[in-house]
N, C-alpha and C positions, 0 to 999 in steps of 0.2 A: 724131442719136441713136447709143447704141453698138450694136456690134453683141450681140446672145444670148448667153446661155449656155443650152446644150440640156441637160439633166439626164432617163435614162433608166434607172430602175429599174424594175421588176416589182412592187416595195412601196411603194404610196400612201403609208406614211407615212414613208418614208423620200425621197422626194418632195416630201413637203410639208415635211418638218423643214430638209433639205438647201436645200430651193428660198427658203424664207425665211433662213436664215442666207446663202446666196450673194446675195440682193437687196442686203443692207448692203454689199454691193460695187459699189453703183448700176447694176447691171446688169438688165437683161429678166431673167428667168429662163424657158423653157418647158419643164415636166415631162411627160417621160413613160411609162406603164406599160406600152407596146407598142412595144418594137422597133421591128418592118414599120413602126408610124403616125411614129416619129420620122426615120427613115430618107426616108420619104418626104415630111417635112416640110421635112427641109434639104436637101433637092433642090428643091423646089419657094419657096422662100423666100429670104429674106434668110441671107446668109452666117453662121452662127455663129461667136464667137470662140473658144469650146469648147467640146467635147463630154466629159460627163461620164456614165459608163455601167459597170451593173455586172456583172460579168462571169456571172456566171451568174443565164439567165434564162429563162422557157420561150420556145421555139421557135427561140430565134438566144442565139449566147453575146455576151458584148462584143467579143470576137475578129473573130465575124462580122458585127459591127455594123461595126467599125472597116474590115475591109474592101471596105463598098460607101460609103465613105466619100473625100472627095478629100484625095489622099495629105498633103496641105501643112496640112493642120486640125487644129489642135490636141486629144489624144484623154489624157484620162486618167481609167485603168481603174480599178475599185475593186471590193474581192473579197475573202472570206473563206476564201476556198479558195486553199492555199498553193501547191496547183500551177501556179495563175493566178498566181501572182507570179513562180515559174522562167519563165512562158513570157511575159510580158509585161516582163522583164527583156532576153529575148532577139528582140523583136516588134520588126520595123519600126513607124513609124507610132505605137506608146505615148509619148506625152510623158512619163507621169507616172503612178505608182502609188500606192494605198492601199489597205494591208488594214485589213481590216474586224475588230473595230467601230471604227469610222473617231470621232474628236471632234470635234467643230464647228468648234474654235482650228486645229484640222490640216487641215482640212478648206478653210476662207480661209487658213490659211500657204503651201499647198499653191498652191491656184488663184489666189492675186494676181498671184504672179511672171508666170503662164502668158496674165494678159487684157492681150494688145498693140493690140488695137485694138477 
């Protein structure tokens, strides 16, 4: 089986729209609205192929998500706040950005290239 895609917004339904459109990628999907609980999921689990996470969120930004993360994981940020895109421009560790409102077509053009394994 492949490995996950981790998808971690603060908005349910941005979760749910995003996690079904990336499935047509025949992939897992696991959603979720809590930072801390995603954080501690892929440390405790099977490897993700990508983490997909929105930058701002309460308690932790995606910044600070990406940093308790292993460095070699694929990470990309997504964000309506444009200063989040200067700084994830210039972020170790960002594979990939999108500002927000993000399309669903951009959204898989985006994430295909980035599921290697």
């Amino acid at each position: 089986m492949s490995a996950p895609i981790i998808l971690i917004d603060d908005e349910a339904l941005i979760c749910r729209v995003f996690g079904l459109a990336l499935r047509k990628l025949g992939r897992l999907v696991v959603t979720f609205t809590d930072p801390r609980a995603a954080i501690a999921h892929i440390a405790s689990s099977e490897r993700p192929c990508l983490v997909i996470c929105d930058y701002r969120m309460p308690g932790l930004t995606g910044l600070e998500v990406l940093e308790q993360l292993p460095d070699d994981l694929p990470f990309l940020l997504i964000s309506g706040d444009l200063l989040a895109s200067e700084t994830a421009a210039h972020r170790r560790g960002v594979t990939a950005f999108l500002q927000k409102p993000v399309r669903l077509d951009e959204l898989l053009a985006t994430v295909s290239p980035l599921l290697t394994h």
